[in-house]
DOVEX-374633 format. One record per atom (N, C-alpha, C, O): residue in one letter; x, y, z. Coordinates in pm, whole numbers, padded with zeros to 5 digits, always signed. Example, Ala and Ser with C-alpha at 12.3 -4.5 7.8 and 13.67 -1.06 7.14 Angstrom:
// residues 2
a+01319-00569+00780a+01230-00450+00780a+01320-00330+00780a+01424-00332+00846s+01285-00225+00708s+01367-00106+00714s+01290+00003+00787s+01341+00114+00804
END
This chain:
// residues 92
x+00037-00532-00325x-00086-00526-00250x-00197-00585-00335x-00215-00707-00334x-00286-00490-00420x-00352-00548-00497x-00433-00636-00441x-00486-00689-00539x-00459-00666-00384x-00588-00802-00323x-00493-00916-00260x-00548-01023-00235x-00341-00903-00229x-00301-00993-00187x-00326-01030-00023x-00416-00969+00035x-00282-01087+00017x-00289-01094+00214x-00152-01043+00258x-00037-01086+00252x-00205-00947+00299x-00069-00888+00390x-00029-00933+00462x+00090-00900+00467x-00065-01029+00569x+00008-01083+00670x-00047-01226+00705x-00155-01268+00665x+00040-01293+00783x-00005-01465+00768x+00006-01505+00913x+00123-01512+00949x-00065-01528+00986x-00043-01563+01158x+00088-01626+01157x+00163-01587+01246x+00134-01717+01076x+00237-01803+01090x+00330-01699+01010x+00387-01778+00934x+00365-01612+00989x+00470-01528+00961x+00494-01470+01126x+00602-01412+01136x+00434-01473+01223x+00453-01395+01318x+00555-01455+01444x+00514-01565+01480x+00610-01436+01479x+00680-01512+01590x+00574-01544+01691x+00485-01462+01717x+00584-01694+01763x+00508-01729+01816x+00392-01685+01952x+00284-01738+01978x+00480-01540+02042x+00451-01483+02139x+00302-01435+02045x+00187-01479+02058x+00358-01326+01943x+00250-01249+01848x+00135-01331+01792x+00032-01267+01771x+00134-01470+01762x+00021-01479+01673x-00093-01529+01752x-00113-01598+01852x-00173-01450+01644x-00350-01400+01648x-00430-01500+01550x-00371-01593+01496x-00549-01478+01533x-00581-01519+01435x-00567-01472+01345x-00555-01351+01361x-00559-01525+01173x-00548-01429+01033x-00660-01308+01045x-00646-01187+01027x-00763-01375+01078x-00891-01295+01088x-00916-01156+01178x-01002-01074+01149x-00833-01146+01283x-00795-01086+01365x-00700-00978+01312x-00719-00858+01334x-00596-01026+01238x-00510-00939+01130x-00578-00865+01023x-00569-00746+00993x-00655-00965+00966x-00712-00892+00864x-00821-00832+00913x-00857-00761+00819x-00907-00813+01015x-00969-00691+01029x-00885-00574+01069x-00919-00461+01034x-00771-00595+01143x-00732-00495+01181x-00655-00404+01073x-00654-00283+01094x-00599-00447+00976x-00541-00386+00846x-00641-00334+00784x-00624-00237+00710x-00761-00391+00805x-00864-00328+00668x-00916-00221+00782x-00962-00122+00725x-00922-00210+00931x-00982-00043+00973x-00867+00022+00977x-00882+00144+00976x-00739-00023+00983x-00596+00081+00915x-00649+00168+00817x-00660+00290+00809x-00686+00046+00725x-00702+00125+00595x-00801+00225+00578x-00817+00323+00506x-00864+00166+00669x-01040+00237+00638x-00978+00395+00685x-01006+00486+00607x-00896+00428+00807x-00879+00471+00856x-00762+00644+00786x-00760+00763+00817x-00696+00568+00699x-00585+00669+00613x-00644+00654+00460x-00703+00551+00429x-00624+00761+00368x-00603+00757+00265x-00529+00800+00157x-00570+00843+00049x-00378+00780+00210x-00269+00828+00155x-00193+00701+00125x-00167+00627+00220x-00162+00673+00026x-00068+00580+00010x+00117+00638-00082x+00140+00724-00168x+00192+00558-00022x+00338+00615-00099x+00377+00522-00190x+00438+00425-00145x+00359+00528-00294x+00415+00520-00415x+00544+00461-00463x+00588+00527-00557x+00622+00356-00431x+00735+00341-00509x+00773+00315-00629x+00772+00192-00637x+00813+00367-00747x+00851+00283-00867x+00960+00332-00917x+01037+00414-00867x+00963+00273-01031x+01129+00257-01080x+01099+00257-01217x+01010+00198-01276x+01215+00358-01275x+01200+00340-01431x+01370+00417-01486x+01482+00417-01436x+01309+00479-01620x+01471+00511-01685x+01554+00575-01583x+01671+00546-01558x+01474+00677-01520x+01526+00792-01452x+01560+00758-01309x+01603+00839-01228x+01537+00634-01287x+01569+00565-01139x+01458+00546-01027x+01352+00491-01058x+01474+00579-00931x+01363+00536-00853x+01296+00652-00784x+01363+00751-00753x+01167+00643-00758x+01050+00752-00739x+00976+00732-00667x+00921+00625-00694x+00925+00794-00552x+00812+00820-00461x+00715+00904-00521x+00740+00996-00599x+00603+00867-00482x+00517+01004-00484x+00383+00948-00408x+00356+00829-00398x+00318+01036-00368x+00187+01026-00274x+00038+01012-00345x-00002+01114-00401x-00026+00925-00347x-00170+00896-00415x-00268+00859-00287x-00264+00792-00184x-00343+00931-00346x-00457+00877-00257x-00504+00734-00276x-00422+00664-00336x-00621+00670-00237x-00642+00565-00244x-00801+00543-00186x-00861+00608-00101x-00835+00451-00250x-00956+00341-00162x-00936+00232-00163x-00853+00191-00245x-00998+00145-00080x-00956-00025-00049x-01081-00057-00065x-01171+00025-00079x-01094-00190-00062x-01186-00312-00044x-01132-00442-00002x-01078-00531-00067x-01166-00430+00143x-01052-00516+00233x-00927-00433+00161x-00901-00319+00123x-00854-00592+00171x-00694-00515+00172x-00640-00490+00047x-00521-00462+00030x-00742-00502-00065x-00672-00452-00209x-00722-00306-00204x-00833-00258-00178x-00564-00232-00251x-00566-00065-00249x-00606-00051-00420x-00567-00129-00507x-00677+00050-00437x-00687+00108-00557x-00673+00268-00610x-00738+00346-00540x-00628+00305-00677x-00589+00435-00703x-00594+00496-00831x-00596+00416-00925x-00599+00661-00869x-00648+00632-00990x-00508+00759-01006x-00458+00833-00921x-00484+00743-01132x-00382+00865-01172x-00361+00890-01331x-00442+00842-01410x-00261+00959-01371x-00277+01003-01494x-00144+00958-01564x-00035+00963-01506x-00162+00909-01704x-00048+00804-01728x+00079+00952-01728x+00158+00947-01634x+00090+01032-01793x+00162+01135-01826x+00254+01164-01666x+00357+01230-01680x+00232+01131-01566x+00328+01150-01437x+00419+01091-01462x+00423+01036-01573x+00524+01079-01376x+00666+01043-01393x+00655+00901-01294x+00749+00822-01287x+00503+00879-01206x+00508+00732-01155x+00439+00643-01273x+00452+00527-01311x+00340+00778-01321x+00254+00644-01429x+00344+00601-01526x+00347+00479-01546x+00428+00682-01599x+00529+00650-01705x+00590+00472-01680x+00592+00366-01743x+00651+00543-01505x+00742+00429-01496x+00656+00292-01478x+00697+00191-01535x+00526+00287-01393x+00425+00174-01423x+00398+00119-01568x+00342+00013-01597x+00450+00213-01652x+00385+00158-01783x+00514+00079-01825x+00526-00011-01908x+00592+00130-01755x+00749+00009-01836x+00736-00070-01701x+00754-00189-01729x+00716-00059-01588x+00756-00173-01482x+00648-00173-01390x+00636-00084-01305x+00551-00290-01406x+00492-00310-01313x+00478-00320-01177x+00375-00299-01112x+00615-00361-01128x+00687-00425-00980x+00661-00283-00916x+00713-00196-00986x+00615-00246-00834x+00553-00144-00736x+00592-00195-00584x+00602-00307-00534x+00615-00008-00515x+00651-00090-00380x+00575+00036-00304x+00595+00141-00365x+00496+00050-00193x+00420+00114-00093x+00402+00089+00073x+00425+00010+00165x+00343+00219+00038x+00344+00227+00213x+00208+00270+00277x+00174+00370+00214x+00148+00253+00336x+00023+00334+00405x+00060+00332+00537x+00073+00234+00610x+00083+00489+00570x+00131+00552+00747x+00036+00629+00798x-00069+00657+00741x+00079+00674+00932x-00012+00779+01002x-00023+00879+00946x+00080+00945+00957x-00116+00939+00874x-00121+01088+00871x-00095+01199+00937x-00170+01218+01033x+00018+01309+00909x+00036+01408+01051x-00064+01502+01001x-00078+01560+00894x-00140+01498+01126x-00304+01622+01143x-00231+01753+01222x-00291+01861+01227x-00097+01736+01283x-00040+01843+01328x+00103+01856+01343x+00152+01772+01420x+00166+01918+01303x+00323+01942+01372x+00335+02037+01461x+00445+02058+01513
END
């Protein structure tokens, strides 16, 4: 993620595409919208989820945490990160 572009009109099959601009507002009031993000990384102990909050600016997520966790550890040996931002359940 990081400030990259999440999505590309021409990634879309032809019925679907919009404008980029059109995409990218709609990802950034996603975002505006949740502030949970899921966590993937990978290290000695294998692979790990865990839940961080987050803020954006546009579509780069930022997050803050503490190196001593078992995601920060593994960030500190492997950069390569993988995430998710979903619906929040407000009820079951």
């Amino acid at each position: 993620l990081l400030g990259r572009e999440l999505w590309s009109a021409d990634s879309l099959p032809l019925g679907l595409r919009v404008e980029q601009s059109v995409i990218r507002d709609r990802v950034v009031a996603y975002l505006a919208d949740h502030t949970v993000f899921n966590l993937a990384t990978a290290g000695p102990a294998g692979l790990w989820a865990s839940q961080v909050l987050y803020v954006h600016d546009g579509v780069a997520l930022y997050f803050t945490s503490v190196a001593a966790t078992r995601h920060g550890q593994n960030m500190e040996g492997n950069a390569r990160v993988a995430g998710t931002v979903s619906d929040e359940c407000r009820q079951f």
